[in-house]
Biopython code that builds the backbone (N, CA, C, O; Angstrom):
import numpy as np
from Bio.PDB.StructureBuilder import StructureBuilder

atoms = [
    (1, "UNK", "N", (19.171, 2.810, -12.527)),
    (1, "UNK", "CA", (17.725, 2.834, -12.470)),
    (1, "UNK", "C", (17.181, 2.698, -13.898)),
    (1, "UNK", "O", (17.675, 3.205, -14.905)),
    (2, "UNK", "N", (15.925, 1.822, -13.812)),
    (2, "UNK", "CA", (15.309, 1.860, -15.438)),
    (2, "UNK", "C", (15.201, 2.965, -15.516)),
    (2, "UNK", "O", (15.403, 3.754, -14.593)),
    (3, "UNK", "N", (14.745, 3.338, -17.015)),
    (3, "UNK", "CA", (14.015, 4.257, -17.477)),
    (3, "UNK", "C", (13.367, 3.993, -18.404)),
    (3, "UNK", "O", (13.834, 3.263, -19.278)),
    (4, "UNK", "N", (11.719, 4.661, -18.520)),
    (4, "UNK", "CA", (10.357, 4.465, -18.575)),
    (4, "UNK", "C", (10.473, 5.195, -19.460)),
    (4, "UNK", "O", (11.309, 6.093, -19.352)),
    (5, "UNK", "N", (9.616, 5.073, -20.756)),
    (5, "UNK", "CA", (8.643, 6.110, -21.691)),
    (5, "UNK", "C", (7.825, 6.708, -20.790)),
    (5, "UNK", "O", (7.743, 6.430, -19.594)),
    (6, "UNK", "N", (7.170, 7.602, -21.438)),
    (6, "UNK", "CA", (6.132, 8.013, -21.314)),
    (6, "UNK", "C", (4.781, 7.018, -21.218)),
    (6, "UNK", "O", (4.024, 6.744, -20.287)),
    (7, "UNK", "N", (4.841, 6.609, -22.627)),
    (7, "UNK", "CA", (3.809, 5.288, -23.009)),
    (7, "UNK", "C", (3.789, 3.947, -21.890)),
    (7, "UNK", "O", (2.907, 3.287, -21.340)),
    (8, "UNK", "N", (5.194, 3.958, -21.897)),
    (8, "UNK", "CA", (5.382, 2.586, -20.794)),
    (8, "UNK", "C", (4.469, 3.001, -19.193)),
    (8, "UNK", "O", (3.440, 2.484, -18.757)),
    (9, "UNK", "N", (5.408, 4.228, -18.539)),
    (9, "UNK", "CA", (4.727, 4.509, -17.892)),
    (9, "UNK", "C", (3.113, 4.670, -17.335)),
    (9, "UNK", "O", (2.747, 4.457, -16.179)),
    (10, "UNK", "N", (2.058, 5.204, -18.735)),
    (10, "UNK", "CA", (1.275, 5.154, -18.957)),
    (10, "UNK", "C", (0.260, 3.896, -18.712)),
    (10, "UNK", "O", (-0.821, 3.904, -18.124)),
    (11, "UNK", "N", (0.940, 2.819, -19.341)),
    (11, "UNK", "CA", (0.233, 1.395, -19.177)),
    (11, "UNK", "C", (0.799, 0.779, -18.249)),
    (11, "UNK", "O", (0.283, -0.312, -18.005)),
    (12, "UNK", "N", (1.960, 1.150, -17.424)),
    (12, "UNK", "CA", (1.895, 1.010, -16.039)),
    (12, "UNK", "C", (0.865, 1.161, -14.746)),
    (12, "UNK", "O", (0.517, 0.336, -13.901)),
    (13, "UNK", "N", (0.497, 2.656, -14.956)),
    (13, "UNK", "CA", (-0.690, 2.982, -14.583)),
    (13, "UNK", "C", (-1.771, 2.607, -14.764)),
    (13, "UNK", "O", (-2.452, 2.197, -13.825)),
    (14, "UNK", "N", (-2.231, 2.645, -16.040)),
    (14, "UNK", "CA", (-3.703, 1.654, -15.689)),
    (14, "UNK", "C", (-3.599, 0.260, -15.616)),
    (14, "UNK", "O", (-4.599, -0.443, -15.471)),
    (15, "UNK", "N", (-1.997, -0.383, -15.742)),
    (15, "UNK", "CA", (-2.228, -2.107, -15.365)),
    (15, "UNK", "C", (-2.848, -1.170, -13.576)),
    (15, "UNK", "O", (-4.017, -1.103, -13.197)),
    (16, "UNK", "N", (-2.000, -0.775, -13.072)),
    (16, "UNK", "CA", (-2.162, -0.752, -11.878)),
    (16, "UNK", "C", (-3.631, -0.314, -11.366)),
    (16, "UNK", "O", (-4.227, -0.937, -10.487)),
    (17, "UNK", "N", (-4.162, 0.870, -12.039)),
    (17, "UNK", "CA", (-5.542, 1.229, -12.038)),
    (17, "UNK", "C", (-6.052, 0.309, -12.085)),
    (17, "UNK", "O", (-6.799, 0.289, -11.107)),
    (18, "UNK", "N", (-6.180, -0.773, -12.767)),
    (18, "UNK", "CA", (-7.658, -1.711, -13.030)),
    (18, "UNK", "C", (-7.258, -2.644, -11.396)),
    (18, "UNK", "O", (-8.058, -2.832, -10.480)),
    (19, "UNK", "N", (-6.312, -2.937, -11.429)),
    (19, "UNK", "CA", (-6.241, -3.573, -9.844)),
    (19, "UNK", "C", (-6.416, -2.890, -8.850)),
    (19, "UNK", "O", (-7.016, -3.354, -7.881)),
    (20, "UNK", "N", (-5.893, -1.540, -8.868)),
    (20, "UNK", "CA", (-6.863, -0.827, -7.647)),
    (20, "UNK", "C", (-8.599, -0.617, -7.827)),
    (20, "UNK", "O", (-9.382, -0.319, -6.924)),
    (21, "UNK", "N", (-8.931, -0.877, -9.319)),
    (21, "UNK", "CA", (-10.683, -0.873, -9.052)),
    (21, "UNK", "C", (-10.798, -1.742, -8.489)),
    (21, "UNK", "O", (-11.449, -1.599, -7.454)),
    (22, "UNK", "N", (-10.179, -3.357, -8.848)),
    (22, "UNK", "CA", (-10.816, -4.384, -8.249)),
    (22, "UNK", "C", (-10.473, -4.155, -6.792)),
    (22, "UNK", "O", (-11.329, -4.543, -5.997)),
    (23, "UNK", "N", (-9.492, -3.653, -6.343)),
    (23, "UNK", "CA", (-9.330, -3.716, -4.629)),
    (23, "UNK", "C", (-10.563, -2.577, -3.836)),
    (23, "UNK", "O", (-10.982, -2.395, -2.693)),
    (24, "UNK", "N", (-10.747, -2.140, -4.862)),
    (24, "UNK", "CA", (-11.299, -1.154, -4.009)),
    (24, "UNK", "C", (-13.180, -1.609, -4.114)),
    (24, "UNK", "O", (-14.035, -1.276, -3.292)),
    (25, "UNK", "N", (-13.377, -2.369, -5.270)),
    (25, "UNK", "CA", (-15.068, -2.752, -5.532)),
    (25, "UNK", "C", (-15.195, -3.546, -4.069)),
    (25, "UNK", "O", (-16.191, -3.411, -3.359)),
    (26, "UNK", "N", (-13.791, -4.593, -3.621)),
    (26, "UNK", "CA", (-14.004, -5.207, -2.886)),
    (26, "UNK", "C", (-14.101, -4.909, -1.511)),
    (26, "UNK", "O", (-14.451, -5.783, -0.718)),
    (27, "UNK", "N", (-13.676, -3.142, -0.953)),
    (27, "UNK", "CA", (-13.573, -2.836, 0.015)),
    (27, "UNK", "C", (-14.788, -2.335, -0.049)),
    (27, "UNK", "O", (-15.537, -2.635, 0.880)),
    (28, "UNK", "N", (-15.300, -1.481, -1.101)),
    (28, "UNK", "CA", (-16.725, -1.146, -1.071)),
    (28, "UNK", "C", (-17.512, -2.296, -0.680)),
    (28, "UNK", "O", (-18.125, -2.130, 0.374)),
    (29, "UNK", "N", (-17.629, -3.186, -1.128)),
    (29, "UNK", "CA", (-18.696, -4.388, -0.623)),
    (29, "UNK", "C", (-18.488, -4.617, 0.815)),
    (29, "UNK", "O", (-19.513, -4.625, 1.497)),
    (30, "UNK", "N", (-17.479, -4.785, 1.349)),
    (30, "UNK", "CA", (-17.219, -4.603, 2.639)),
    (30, "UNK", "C", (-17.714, -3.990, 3.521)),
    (30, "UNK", "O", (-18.429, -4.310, 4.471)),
    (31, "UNK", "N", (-17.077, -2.569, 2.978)),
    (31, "UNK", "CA", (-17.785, -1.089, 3.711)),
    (31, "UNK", "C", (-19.413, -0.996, 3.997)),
    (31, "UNK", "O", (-19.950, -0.775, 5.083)),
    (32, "UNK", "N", (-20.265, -1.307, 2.279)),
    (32, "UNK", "CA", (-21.360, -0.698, 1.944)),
    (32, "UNK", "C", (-21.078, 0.518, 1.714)),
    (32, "UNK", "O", (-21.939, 1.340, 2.028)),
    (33, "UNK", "N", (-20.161, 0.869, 1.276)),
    (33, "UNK", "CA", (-20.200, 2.677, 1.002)),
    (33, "UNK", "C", (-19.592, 2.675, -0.347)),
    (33, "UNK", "O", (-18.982, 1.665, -0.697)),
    (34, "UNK", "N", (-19.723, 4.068, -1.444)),
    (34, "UNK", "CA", (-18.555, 3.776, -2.282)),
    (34, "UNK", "C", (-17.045, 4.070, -2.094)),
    (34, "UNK", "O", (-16.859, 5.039, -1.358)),
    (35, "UNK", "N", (-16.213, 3.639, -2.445)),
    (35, "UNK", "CA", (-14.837, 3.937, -2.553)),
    (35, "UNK", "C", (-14.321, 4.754, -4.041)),
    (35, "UNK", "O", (-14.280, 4.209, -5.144)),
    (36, "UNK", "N", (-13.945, 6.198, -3.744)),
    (36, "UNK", "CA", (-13.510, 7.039, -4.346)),
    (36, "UNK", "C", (-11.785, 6.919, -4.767)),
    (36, "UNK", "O", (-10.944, 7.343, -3.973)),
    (37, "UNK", "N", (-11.389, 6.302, -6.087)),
    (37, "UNK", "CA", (-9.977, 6.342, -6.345)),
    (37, "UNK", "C", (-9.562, 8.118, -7.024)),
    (37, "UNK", "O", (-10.389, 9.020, -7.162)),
    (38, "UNK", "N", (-8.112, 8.195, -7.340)),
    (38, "UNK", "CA", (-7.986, 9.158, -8.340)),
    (38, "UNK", "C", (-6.765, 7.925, -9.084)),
    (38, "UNK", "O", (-6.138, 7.009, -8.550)),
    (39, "UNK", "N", (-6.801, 8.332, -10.265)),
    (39, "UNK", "CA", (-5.774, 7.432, -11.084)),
    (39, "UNK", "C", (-4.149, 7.327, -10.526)),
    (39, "UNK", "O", (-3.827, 8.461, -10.171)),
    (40, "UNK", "N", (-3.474, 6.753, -10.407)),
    (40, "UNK", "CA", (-2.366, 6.012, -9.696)),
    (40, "UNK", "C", (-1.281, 7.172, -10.788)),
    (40, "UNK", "O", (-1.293, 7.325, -12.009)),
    (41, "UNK", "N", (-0.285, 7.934, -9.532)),
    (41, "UNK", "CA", (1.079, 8.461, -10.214)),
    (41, "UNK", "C", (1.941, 7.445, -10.279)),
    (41, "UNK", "O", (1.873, 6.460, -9.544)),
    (42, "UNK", "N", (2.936, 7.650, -11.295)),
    (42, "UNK", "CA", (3.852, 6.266, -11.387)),
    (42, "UNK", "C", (5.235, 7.132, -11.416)),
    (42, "UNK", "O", (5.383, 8.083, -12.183)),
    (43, "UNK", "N", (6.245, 6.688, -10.478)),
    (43, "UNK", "CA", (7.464, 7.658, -9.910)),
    (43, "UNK", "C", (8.329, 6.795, -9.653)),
    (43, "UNK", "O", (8.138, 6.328, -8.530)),
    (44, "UNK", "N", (9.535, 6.190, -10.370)),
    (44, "UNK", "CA", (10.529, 6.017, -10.491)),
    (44, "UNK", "C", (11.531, 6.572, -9.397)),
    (44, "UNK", "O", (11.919, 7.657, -9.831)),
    (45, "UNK", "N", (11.985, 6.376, -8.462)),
    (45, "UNK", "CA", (12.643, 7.308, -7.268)),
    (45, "UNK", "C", (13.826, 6.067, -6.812)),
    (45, "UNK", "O", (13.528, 4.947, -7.227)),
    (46, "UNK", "N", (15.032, 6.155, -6.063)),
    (46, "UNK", "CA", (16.197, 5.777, -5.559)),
    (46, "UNK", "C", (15.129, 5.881, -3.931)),
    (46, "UNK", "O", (14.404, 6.811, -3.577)),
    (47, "UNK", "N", (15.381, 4.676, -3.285)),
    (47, "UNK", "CA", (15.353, 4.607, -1.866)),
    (47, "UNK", "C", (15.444, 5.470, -0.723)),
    (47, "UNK", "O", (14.796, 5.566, 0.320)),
    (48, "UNK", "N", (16.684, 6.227, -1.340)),
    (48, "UNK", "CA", (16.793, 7.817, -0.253)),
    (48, "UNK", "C", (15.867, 8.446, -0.772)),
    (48, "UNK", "O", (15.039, 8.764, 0.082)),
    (49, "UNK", "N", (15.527, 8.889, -2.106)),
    (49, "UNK", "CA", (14.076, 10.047, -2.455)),
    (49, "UNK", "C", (12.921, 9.520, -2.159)),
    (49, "UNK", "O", (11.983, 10.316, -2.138)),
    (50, "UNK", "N", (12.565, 7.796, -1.787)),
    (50, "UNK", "CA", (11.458, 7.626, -1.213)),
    (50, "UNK", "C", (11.425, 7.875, 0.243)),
    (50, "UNK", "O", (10.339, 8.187, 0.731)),
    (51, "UNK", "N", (12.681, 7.760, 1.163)),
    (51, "UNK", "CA", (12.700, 7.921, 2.185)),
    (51, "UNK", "C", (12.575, 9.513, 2.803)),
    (51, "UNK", "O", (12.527, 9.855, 3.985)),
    (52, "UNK", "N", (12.545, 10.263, 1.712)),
    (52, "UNK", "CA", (12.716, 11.750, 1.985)),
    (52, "UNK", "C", (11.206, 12.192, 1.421)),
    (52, "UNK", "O", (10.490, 13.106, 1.831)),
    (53, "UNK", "N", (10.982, 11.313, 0.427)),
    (53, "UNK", "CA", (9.160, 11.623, 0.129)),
    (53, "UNK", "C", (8.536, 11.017, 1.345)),
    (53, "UNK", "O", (8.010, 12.100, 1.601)),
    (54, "UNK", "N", (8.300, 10.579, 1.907)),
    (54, "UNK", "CA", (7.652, 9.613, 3.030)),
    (54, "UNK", "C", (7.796, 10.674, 4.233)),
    (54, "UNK", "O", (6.752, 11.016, 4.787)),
    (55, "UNK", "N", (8.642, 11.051, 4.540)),
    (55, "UNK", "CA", (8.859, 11.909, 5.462)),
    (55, "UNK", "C", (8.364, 13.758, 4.994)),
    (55, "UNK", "O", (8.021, 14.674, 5.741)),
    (56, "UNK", "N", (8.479, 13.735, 3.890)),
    (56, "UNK", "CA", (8.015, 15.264, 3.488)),
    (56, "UNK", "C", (6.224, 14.865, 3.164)),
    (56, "UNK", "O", (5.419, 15.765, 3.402)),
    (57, "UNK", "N", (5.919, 14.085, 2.856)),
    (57, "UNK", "CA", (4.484, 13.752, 2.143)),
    (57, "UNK", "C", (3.432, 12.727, 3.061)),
    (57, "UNK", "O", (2.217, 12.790, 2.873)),
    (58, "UNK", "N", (4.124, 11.629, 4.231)),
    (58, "UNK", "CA", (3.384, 10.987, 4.761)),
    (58, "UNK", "C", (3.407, 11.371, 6.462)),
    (58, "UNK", "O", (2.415, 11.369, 7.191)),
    (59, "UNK", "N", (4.702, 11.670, 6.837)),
    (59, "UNK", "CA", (4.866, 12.125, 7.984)),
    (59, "UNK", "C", (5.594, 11.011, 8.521)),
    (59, "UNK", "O", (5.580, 9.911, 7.968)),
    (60, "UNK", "N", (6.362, 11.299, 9.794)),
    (60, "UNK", "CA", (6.964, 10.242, 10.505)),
    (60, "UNK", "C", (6.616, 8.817, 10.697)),
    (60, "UNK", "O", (7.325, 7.830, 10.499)),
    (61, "UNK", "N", (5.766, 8.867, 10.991)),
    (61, "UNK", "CA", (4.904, 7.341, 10.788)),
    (61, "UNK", "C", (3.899, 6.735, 10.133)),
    (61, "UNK", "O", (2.734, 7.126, 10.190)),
    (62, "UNK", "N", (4.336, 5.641, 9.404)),
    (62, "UNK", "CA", (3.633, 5.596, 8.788)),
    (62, "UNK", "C", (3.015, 4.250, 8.194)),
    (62, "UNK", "O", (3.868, 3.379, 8.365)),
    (63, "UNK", "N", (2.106, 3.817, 7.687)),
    (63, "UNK", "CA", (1.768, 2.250, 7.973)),
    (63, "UNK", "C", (1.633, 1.548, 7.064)),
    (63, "UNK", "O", (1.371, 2.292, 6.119)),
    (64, "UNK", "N", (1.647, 0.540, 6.733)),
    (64, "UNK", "CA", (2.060, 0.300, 5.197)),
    (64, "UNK", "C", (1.411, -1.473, 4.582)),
    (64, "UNK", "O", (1.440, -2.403, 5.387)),
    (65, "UNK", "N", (0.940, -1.676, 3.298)),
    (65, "UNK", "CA", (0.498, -2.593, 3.208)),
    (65, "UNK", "C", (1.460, -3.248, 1.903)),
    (65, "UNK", "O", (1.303, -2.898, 0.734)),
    (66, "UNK", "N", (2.142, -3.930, 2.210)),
    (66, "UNK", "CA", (2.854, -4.622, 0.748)),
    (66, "UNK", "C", (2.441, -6.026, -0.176)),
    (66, "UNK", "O", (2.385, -7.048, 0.508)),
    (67, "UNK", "N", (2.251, -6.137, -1.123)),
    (67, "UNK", "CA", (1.724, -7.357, -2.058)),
    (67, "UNK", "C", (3.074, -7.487, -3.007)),
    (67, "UNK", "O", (3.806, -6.609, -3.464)),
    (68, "UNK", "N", (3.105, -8.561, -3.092)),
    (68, "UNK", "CA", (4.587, -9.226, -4.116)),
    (68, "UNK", "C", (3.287, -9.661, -5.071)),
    (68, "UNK", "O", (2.113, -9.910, -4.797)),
    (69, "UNK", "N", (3.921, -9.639, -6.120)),
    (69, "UNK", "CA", (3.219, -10.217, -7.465)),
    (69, "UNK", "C", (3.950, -10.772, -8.459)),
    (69, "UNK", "O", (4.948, -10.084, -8.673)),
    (70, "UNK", "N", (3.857, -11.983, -9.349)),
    (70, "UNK", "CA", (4.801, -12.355, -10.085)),
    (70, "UNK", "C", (4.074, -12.741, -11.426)),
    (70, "UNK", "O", (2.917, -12.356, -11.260)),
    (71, "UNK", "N", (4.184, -13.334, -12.725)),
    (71, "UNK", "CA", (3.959, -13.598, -13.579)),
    (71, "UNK", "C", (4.735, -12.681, -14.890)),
    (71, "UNK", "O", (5.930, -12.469, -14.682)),
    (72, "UNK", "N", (4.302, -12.255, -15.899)),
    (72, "UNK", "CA", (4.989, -11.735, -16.729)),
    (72, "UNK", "C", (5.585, -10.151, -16.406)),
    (72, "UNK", "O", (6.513, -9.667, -17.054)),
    (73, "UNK", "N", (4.819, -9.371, -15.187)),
    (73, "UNK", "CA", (5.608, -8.335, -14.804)),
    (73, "UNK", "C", (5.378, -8.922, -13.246)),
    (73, "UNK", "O", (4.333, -9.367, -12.771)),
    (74, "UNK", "N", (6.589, -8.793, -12.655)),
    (74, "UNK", "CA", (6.592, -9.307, -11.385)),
    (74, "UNK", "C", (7.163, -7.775, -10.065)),
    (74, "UNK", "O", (7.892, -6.902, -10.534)),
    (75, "UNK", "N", (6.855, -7.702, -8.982)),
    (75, "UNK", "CA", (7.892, -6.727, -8.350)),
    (75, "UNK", "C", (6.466, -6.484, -6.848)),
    (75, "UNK", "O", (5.492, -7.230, -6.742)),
    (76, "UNK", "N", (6.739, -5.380, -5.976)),
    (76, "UNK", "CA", (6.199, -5.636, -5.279)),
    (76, "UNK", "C", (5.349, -3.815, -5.290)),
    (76, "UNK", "O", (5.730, -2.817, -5.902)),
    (77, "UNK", "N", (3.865, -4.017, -4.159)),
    (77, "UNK", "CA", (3.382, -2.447, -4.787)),
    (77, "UNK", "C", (2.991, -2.035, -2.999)),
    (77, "UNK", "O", (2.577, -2.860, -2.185)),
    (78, "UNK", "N", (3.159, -1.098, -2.818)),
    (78, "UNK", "CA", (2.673, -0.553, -1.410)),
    (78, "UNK", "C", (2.015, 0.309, -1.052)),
    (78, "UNK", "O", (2.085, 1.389, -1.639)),
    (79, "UNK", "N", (1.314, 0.161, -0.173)),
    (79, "UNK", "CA", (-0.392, 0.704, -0.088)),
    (79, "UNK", "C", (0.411, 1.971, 1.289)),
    (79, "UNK", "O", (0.788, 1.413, 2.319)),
    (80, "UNK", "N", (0.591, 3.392, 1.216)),
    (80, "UNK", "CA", (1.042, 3.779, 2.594)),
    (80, "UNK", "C", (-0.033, 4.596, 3.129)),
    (80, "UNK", "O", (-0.890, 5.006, 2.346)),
    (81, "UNK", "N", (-0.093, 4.875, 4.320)),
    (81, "UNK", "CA", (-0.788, 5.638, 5.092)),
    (81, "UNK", "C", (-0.173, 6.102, 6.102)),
    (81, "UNK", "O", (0.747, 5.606, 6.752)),
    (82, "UNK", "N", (-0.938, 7.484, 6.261)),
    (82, "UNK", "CA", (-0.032, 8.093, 7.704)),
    (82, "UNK", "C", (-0.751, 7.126, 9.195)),
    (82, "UNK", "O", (-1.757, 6.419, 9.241)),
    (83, "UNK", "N", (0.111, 7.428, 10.118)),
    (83, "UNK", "CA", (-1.220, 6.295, 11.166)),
    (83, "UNK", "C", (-2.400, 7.071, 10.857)),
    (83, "UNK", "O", (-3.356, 6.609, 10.233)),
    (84, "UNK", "N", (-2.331, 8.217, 11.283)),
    (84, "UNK", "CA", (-3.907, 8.713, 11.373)),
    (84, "UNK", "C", (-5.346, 8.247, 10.536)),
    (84, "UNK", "O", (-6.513, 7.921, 10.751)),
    (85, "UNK", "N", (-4.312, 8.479, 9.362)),
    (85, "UNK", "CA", (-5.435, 7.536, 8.162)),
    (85, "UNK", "C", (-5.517, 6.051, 8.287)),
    (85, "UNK", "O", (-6.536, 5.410, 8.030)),
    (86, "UNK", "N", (-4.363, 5.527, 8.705)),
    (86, "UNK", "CA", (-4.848, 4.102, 8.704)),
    (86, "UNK", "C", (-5.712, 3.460, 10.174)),
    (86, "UNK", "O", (-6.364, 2.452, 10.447)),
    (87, "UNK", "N", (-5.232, 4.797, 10.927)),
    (87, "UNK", "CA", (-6.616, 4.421, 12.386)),
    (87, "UNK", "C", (-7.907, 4.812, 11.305)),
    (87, "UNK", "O", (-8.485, 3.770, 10.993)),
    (88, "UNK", "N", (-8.316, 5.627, 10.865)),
    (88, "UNK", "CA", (-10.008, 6.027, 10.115)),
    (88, "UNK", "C", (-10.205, 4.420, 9.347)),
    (88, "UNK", "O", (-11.248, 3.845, 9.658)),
    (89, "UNK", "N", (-9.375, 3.768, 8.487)),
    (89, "UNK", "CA", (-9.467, 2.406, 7.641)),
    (89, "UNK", "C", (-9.526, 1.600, 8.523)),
    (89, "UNK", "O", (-10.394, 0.772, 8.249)),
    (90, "UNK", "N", (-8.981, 1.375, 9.586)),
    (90, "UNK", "CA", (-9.324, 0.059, 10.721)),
    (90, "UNK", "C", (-10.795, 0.614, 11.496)),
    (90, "UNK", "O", (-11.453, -0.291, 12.010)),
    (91, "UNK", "N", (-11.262, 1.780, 11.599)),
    (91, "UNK", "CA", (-12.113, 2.102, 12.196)),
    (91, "UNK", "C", (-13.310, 1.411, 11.258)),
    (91, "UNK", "O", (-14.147, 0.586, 11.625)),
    (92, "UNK", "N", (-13.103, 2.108, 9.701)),
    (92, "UNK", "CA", (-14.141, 1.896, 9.272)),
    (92, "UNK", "C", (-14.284, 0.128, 9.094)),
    (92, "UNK", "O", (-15.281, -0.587, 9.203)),
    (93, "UNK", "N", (-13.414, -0.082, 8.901)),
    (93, "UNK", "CA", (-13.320, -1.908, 8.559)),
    (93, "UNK", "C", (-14.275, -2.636, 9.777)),
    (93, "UNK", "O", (-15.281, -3.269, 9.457)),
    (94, "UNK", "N", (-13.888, -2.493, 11.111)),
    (94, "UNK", "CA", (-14.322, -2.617, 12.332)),
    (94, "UNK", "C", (-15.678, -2.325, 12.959)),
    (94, "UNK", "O", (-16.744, -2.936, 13.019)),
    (95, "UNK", "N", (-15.171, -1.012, 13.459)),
    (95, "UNK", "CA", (-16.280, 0.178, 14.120)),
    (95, "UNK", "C", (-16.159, 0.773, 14.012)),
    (95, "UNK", "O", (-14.961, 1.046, 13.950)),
    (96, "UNK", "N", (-17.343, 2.137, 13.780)),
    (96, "UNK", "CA", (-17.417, 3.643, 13.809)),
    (96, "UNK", "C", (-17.020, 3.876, 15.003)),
    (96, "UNK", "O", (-16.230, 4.794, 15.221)),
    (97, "UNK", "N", (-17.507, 3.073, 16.000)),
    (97, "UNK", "CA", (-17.139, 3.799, 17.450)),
    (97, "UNK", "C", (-15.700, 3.448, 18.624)),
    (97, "UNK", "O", (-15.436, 3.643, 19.811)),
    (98, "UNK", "N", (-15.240, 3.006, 17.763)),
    (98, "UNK", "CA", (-14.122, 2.081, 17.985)),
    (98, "UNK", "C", (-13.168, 2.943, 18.530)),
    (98, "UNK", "O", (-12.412, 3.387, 17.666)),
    (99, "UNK", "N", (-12.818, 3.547, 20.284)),
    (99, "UNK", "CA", (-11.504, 4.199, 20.705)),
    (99, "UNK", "C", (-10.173, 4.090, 19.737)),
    (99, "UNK", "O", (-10.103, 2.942, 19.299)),
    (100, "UNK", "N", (-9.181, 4.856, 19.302)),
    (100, "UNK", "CA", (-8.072, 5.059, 19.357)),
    (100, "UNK", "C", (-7.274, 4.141, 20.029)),
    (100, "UNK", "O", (-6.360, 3.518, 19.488)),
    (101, "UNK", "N", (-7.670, 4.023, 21.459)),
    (101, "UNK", "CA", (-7.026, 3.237, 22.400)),
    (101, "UNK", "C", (-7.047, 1.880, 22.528)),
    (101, "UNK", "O", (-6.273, 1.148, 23.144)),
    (102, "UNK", "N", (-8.308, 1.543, 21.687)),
    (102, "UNK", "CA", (-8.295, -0.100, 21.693)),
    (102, "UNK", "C", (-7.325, -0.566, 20.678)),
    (102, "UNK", "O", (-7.126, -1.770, 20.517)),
    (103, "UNK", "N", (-6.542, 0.595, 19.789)),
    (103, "UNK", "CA", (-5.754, 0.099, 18.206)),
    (103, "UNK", "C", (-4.045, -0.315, 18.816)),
    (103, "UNK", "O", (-3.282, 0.583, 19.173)),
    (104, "UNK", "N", (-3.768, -1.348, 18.839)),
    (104, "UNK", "CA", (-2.185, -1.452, 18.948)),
    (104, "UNK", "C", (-1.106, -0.528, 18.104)),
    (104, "UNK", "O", (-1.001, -0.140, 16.941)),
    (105, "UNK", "N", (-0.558, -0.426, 19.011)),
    (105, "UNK", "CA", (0.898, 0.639, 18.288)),
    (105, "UNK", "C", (1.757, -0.321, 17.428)),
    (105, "UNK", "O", (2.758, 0.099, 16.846)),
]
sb = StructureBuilder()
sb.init_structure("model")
sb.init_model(0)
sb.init_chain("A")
sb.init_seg("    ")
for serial, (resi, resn, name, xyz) in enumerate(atoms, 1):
    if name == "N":
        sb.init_residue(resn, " ", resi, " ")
    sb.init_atom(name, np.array(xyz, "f"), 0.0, 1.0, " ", f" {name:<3s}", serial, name[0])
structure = sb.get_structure()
């Protein structure tokens, strides 16, 4: 596994921060509402400790949005949600009044 400075780490995070403002100005325009970030943790983990964070921190299921990116730092970043939260994000995207039951499993 790499290993990160501190510093590195650091400007990891806000590369990543400034792309979650822009994702998120754009969901606000969407919404009409604002969108509230907190600054992005950056965690270095082996596959089994994500698979054991996911399950201790997101819950059994869970829904997931992935983007590949390439140019001078390339790799891929993932957006997770438990369902529950990602039924409230399709709700709001959609409808406020939008059943549970109309959402595919």
């Amino acid at each position: 596994m790499i290993v990160w400075s501190d510093i590195e780490k650091d400007a990891l995070a806000e590369f990543l921060n400034l792309g979650m403002g822009a994702a998120a100005k754009s969901l606000s325009s969407m919404l009409g509402q604002e969108i509230l970030l907190s600054v992005p943790e950056i965690s270095f983990v082996s596959q089994d400790e994500f698979k054991e964070w996911c399950g201790d921190e997101i819950g059994k299921e869970i829904v997931g949005v992935q983007q590949a990116f390439t140019g001078h730092a390339a790799g891929n970043i993932s957006l997770l949600f438990s369902r529950g939260n990602s039924y409230n994000l399709v709700r709001e995207l959609v409808s406020d009044d939008m059943p549970l039951d109309d959402l595919p499993d």
